[in-house]
C-alpha positions in Angstrom: 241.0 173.8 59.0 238.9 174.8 55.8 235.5 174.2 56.4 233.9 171.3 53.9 233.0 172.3 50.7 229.3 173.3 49.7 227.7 170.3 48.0 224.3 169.7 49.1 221.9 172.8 50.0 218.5 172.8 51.7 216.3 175.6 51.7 213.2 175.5 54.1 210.0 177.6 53.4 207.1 174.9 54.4 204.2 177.3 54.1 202.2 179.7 52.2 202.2 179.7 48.7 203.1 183.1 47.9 206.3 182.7 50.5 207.0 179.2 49.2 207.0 180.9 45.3 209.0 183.9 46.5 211.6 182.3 48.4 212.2 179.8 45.5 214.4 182.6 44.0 216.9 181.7 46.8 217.3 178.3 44.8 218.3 179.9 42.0 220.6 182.4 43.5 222.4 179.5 45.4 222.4 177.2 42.6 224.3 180.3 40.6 227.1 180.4 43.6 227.2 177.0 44.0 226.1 175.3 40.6 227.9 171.9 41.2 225.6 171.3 44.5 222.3 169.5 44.7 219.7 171.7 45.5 216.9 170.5 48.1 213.8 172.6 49.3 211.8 171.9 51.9 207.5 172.5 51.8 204.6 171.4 52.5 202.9 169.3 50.3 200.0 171.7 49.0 202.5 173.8 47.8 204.0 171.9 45.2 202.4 173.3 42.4 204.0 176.9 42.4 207.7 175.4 42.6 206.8 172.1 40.5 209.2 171.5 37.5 211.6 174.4 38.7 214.9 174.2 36.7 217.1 174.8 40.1 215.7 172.3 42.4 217.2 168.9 42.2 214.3 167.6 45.1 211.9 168.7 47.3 211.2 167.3 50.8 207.8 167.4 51.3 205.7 167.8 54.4 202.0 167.9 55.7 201.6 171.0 57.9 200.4 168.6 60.9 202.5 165.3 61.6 202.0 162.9 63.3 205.2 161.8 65.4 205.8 159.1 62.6 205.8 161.5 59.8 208.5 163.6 62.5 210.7 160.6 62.7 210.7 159.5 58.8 211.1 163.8 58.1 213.9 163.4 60.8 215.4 160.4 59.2 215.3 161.8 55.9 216.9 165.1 56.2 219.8 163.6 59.0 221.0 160.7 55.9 221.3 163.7 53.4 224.1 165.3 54.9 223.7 169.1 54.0 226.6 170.8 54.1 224.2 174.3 54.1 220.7 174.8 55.5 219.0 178.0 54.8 216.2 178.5 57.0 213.7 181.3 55.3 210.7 179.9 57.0 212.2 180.7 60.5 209.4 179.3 62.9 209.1 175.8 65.4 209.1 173.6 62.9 212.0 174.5 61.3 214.5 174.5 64.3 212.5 170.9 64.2 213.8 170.4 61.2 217.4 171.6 61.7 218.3 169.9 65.0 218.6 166.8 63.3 220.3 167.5 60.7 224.2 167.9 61.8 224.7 170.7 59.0 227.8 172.8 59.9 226.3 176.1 57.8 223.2 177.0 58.6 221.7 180.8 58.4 218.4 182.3 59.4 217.0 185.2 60.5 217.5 186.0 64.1 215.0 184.7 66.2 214.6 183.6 70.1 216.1 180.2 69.2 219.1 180.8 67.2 221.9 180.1 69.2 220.4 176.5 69.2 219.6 176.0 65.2 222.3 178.7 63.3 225.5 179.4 62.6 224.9 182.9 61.1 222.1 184.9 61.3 220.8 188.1 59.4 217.8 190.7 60.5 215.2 191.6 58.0 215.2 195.4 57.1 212.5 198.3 56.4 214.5 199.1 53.6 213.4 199.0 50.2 216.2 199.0 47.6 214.1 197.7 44.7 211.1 196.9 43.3 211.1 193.5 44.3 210.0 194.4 47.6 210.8 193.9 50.9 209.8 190.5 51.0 212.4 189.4 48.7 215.1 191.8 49.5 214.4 190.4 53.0 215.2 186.6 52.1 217.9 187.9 50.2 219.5 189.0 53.6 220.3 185.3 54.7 222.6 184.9 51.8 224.5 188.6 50.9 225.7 191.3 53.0 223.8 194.6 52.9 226.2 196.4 50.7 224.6 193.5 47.6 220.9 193.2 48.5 220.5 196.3 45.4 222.2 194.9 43.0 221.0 190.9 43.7 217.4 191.2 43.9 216.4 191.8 40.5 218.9 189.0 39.1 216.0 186.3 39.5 212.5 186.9 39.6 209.8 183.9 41.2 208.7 182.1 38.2 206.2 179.2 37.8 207.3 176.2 35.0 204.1 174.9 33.0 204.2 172.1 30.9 203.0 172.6 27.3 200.5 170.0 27.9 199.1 171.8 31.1 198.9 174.9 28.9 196.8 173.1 25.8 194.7 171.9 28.6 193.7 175.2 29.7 193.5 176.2 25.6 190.8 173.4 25.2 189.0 174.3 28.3 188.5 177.7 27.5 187.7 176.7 23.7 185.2 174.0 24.8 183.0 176.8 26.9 183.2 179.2 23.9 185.3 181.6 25.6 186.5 183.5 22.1 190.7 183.5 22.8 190.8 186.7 20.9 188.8 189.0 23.5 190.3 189.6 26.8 190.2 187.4 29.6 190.5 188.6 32.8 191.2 186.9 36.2 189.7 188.1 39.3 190.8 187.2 42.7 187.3 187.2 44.0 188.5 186.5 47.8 191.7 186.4 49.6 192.9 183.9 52.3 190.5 185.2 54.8 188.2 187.1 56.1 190.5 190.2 57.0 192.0 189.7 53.7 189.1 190.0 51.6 187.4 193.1 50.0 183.9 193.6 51.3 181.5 191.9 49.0 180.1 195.0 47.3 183.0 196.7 46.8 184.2 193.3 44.5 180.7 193.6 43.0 181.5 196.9 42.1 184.8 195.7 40.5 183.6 192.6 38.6 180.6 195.2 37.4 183.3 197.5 35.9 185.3 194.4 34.3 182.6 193.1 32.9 181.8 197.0 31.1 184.8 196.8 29.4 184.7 196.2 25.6 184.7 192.1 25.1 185.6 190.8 28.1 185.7 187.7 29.6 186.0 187.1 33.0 186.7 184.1 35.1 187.5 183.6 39.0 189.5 182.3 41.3 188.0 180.5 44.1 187.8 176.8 45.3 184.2 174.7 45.2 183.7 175.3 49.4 184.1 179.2 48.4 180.9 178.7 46.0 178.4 180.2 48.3 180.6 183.6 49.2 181.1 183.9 45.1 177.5 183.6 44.5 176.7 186.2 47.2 179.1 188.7 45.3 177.5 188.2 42.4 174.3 188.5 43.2 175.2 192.3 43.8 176.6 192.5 40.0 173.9 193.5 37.6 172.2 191.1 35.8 173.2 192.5 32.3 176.6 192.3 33.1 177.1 188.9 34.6 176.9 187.0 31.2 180.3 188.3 31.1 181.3 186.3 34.7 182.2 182.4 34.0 182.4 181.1 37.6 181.8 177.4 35.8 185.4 177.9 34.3 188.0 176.9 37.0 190.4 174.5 37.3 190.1 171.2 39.7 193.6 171.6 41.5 196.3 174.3 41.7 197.9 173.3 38.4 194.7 173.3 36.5 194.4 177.0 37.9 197.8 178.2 37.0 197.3 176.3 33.6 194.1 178.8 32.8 195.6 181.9 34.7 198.7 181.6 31.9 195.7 182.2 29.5 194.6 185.6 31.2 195.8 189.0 29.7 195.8 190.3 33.5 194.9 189.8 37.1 192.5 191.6 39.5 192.1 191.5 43.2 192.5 191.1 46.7 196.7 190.8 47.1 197.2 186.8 48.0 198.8 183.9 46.3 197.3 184.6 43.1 198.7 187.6 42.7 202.4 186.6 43.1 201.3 183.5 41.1 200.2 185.9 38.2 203.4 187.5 38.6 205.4 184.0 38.3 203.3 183.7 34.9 204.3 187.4 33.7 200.3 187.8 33.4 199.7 191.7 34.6 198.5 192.5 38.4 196.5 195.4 40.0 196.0 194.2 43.8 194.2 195.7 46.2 196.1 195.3 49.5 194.0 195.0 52.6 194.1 197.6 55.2 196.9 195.6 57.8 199.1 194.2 55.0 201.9 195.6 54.4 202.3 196.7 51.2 206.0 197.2 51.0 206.5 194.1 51.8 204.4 192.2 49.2 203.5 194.8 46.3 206.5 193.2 44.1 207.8 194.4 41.0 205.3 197.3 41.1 206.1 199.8 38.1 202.9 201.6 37.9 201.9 200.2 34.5 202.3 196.2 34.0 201.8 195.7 38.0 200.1 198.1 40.2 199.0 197.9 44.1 196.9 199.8 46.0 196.6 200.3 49.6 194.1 202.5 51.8 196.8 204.1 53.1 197.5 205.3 49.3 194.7 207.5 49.4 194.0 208.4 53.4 197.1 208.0 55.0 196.2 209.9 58.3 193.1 207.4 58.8 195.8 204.9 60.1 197.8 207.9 62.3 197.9 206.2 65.8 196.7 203.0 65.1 199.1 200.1 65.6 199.3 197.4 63.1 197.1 195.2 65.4 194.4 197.5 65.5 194.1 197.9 62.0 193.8 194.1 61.5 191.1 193.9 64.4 189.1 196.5 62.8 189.8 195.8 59.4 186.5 195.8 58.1 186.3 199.8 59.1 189.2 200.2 57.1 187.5 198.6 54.1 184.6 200.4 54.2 186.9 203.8 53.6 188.5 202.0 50.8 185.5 202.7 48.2 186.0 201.6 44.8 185.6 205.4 43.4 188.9 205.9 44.9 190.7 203.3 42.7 188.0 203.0 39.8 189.9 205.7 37.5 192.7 203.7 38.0 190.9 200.4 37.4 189.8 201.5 34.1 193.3 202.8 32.7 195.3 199.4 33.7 192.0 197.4 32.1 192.5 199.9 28.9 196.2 198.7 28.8 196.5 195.7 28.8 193.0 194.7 27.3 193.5 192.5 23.8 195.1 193.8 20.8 192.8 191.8 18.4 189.3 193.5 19.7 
């Protein structure tokens, strides 16, 4: 008997932001082999900005990271009436097979994992290799749809991309013109602090990073952080030099997530700790040069790295036998150790060429 034909899809990724923006080119590469099915994906709610307006998506089915067993019975209720004929599961954790139980789909594919004979009908194993320069990440969710032998030549066909209104983008115009920012010097974005603690550059080495922005011929610079991050930003600042933090605009940040994409569309390129606002830079084609924290890997997440529009730096770049014998573990429990060996002479060379690239035009 021919199995039923493909007409409604759903993809699951419920959490982060950087995983929910990256696996959102799995929309688009379904919707291209199945273009008359509806296209559902399933994420938590504080997501929604990175996928919002996204050309491929028919709806999303949105979730709160903790329900309550109410919100579990109307998510249950929800996703058993729609009848998917294909569940993709790229999120691959508790709540999904939560999810999937439910839903009666006859196709549905996931990375193997200790409870797959109960939630899929195919499964897939992620890979070290690295075909591209999309990363592994990708390549990786990539995996769940196409056999090896395609991964190369599918994952630079569709690239994460974020869909701004022209109205979010004049907002972030008027903003910027309303605190004198002159448009025609270079504005810079710095991702000032990453999701954590083990994520995050050691305060003076950012200081040291702002302080060499902030050097560069008329420069602007504005930050990325949330108003319960205000203290940490102030205490990195305090380590810049007074003459140079005229150039530093903390007061310029947007209210919610699409407020912040609105003014990072505005930046001529990104600096930081590697986190959701570098692949959200990346979405907005604005150029990237992350700095990867010692346990990340970097293979994983340094996307579309060429060396000039997007670069990523690790430790490991520049002392590779410092992480000889250490497990992956260790180096996240001792992280800070591994930051202190990442100085910002080693990278600062660097710094300035990718700031001298892609600086304005009209300076």
């Amino acid at each position: 008997m021919n199995p039923k034909p493909i007409k409604k899809i759903l993809v699951i990724q419920q959490k982060m932001i950087g995983d929910v923006l990256i696996s959102s080119v799995l929309c688009s590469h379904l919707k291209a082999l199945y273009p008359e099915a509806q296209l559902h994906y399933a994420i938590h709610r504080g997501t929604l900005a990175v996928v919002k307006g996204h050309p491929d998506i028919d709806q999303f089915i949105l979730s709160t990271p903790k329900k309550s067993w109410n919100q579990w019975r109307i998510l249950f209720t929800q996703i058993k009436k729609e009848r998917y004929d294909l569940i993709l599961d790229a999120y691959g954790k508790l709540e999904s097979l939560m999810m999937i139980l439910p839903s009666g789909a006859p196709r549905v594919y996931g990375h193997k994992k200790w409870f797959s004979p109960l939630a899929y009908t195919k499964t897939s194993m992620p890979s070290s290799q690295v075909y591209t320069t999309a990363g592994n990440a990708l390549e990786d969710r990539l995996r769940l749809i196409y056999p090896e032998s395609e991964i190369q030549e599918r994952a630079l066909e569709f690239r994460p991309k974020i869909h701004l209104t022209p109205e979010e983008i004049s907002w972030a115009q008027e903003i910027i013109g309303a605190h004198n920012l002159d448009r025609g010097k270079t504005l810079v974005m710095v991702s000032i602090l990453g999701s954590s603690l083990d994520k995050s550059l050691p305060a003076q080495t950012m200081a040291q990073i702002i302080d060499a922005l902030a050097q560069q011929p008329n420069t602007h610079i504005l930050l990325n952080y949330v108003p319960n991050q205000k203290h940490s930003v102030d205490e990195i600042l305090a380590l810049v030099p007074e003459k140079n933090r005229a150039r530093v605009h903390p007061e310029v940040y947007g209210q919610n997530l699409r407020e912040f994409l609105a003014l990072l569309s505005q930046a001529h390129y990104l600096v930081g700790n590697e986190g959701g606002a570098v692949n959200m830079a990346k979405a907005l084609n604005i150029p990237t040069f992350t700095l990867f924290s010692p346990w990340i890997n970097k293979a994983a997440w340094n996307s579309f790295d060429d060396g000039q529009t997007h670069v990523g730096l690790h430790l490991k770049d520049f002392a590779p036998d410092l992480f000889q014998g250490q497990s992956n573990k260790e180096v996240r429990k001792n992280h800070q150790q591994f930051y202190q060996a990442f100085t910002f002479d080693l990278f600062a060379p660097l710094l300035n060429s990718f700031c001298l690239r892609h600086s304005s035009k009209e300076q």
